[in-house]
SEGUDO-72456 format. One record per residue (C-alpha): residue number from 1; x, y, z. Coordinates in pm, 1 decimal. Each point is the difference from the previous one (the first is absolute). Example, Ala and Ser with C-alpha at 12.3 -4.5 7.8 and 13.67 -1.06 7.14 Angstrom:
<sites>
 num     east    north       up
   1   1230.0   -450.0    780.0
   2    137.0    344.0    -66.0
</sites>
This chain:
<sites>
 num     east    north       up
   1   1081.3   1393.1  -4259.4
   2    111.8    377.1     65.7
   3   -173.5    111.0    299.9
   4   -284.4    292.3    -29.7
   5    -45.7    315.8    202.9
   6   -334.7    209.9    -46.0
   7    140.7    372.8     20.3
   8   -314.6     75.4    198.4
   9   -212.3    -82.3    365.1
  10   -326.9     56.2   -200.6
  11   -212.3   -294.7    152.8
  12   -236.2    -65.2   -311.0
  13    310.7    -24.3   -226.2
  14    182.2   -276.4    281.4
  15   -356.4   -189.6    -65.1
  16      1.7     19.0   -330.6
  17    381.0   -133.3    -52.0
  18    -78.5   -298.7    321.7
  19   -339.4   -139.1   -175.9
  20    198.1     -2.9   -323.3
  21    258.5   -258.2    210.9
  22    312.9    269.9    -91.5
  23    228.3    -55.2    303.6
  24    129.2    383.6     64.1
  25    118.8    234.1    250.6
  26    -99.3    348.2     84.8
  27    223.5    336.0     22.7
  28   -188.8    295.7    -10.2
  29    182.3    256.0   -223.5
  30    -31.5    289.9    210.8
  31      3.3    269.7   -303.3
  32   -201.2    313.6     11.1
  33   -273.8    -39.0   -238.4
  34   -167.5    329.7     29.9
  35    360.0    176.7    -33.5
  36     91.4   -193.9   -334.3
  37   -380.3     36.4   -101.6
  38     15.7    380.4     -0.6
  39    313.8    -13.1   -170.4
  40   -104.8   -210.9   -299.0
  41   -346.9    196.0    -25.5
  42    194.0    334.0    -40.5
  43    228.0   -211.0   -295.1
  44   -330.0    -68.8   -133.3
  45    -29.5   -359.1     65.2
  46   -306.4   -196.7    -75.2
  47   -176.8   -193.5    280.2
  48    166.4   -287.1   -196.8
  49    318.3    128.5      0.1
  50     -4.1     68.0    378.7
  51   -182.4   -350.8     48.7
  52    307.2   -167.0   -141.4
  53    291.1    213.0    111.6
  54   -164.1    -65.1    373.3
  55     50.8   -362.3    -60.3
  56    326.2     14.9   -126.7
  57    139.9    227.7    268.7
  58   -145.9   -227.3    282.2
  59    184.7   -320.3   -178.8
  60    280.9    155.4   -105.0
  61     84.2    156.7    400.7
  62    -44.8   -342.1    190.7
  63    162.2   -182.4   -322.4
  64    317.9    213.8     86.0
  65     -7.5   -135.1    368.1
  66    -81.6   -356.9   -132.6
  67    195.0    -41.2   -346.3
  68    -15.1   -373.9    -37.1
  69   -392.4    -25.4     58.4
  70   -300.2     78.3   -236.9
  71   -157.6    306.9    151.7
  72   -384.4    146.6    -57.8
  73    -72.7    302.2    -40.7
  74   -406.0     81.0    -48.7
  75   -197.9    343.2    -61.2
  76   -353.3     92.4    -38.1
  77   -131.0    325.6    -96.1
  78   -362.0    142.9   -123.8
  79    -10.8    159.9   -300.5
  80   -313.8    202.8    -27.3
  81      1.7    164.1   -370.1
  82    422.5     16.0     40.7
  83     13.0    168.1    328.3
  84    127.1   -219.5    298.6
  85   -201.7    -62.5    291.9
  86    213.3    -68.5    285.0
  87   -123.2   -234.3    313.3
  88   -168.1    206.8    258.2
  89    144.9    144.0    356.9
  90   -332.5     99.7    127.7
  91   -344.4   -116.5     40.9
  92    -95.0    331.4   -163.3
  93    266.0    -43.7   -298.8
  94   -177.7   -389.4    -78.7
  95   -331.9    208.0    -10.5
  96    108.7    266.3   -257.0
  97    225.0   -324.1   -202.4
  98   -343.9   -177.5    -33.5
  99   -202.2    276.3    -94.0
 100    283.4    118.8   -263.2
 101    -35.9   -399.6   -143.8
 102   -403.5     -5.1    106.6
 103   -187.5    -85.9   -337.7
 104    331.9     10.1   -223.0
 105    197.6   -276.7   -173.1
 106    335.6      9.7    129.8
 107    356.0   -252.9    -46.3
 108    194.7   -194.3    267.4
 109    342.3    -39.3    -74.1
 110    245.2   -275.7    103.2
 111    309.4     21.3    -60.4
 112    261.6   -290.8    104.6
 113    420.3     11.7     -9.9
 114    207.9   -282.8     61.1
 115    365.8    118.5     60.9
 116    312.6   -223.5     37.7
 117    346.7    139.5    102.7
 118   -111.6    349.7     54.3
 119   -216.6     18.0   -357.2
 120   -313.1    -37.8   -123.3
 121      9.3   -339.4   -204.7
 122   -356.9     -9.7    -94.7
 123   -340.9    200.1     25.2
 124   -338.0     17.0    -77.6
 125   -319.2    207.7     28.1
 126   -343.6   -107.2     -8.0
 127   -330.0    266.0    -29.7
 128   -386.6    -70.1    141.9
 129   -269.6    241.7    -51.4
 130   -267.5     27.4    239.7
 131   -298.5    162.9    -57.4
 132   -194.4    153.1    323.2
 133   -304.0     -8.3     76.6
 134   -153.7    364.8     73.5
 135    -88.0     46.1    387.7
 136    -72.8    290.3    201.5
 137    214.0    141.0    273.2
 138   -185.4   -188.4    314.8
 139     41.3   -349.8   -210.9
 140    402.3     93.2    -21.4
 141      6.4     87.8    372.0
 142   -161.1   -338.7    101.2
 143    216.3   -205.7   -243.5
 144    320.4    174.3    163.9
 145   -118.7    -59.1    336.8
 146     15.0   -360.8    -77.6
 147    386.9    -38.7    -64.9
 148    235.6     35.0    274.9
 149    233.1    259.0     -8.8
 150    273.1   -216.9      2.4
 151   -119.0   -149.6   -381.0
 152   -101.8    336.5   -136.1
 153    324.1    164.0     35.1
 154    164.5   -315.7   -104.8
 155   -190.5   -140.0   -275.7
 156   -157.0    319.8   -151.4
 157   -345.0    133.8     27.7
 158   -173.2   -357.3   -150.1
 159    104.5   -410.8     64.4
 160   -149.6   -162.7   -271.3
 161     43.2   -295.2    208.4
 162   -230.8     84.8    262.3
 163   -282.4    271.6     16.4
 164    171.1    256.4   -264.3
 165   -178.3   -255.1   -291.4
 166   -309.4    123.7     71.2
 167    112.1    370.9   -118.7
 168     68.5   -110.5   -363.3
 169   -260.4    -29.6   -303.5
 170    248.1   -213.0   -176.8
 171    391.4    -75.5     15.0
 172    219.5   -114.3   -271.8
 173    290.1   -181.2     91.9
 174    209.3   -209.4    227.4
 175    -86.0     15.1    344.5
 176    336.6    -83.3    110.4
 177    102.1    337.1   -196.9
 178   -277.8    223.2    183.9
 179    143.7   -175.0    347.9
 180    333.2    161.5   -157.4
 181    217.6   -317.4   -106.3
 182    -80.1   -153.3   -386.8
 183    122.2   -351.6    186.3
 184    -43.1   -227.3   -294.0
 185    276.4    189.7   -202.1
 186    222.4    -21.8    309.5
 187    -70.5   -391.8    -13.2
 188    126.4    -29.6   -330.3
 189    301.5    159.9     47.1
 190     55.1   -130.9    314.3
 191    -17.6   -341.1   -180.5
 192    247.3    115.1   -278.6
 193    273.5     88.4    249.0
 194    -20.0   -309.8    252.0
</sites>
């Protein structure tokens, strides 16, 4: 069984691989998203395009370290009608990211790498859309005050796990894709290389 290593320290992507019973390591990748972001926006990237590049530069650095072991690479991004919404460094940047997405139907991608020897040996990217619900500026300031600011600037403005569900009028897709990793395609992989 090669041995896995999630290119990450995102806690809700460790939870998702440990209550699928996938026995795995983690290495944080240490890249400079925002850098390679900005560089791939002004190459005219898509929010998909930068979704999966992100993933494969995360699996591809650690793989390099660890060339005999599977290695993970994940990235999520929102695309609201093809611009990228990046996750938030203030309280006041959340505010403005749900008011941009307030009443609009918008995508989560997911993209996943697995690398091997340095190189990507397999990806794939999943898409939700999630439609918000329209709320006025004092409902978005009490819905923020109720995540800690260690999960919004982790997770995004919304955890569809916990209270961000409330915010949504209806989602389409896999919740393990809008927690950013599309785990049953990893399984069956996973399962193809034991």
């Amino acid at each position: 069984m090669n041995k896995i290593i999630l290119a990450s320290q995102s806690k809700i992507r460790k939870k998702i691989l440990f209550d699928n019973g996938i026995k795995f390591s983690s290495v944080p990748s240490g890249i400079d998203e925002d850098v390679i972001k900005k560089s791939l926006l002004k190459e005219g990237a898509t929010p998909e395009d930068i979704s999966k590049n992100l993933a494969e530069l995360k699996a591809n650095k650690i793989s390099n370290k660890k060339p005999e072991e599977l290695v993970i690479g994940a990235d999520s991004v929102i695309d609201l009608e093809g611009e990228i919404i990046s996750k938030p460094k203030s309280r006041d940047e959340a505010l403005n990211i749900l008011k941009r997405i307030n009443g609009k139907s918008h995508l989560l991608i997911s993209s996943v790498c697995i690398s091997k020897k340095g190189g990507m040996i397999w990806n794939y990217t999943d898409k939700a859309e999630l439609i918000m619900k329209k709320f006025n500026e004092n409902q978005l300031k009490d819905y923020l005050s109720k995540i800690s600011d260690k999960n919004l600037f982790a997770y995004n403005v919304y955890q569809i796990e916990g209270v961000g569900k409330s915010l949504f009028s209806k989602i389409k897709g896999d919740k393990n894709t809008i927690m950013g990793l599309p785990i049953f395609k990893i399984k069956e992989f996973l399962q193809e290389h034991k």
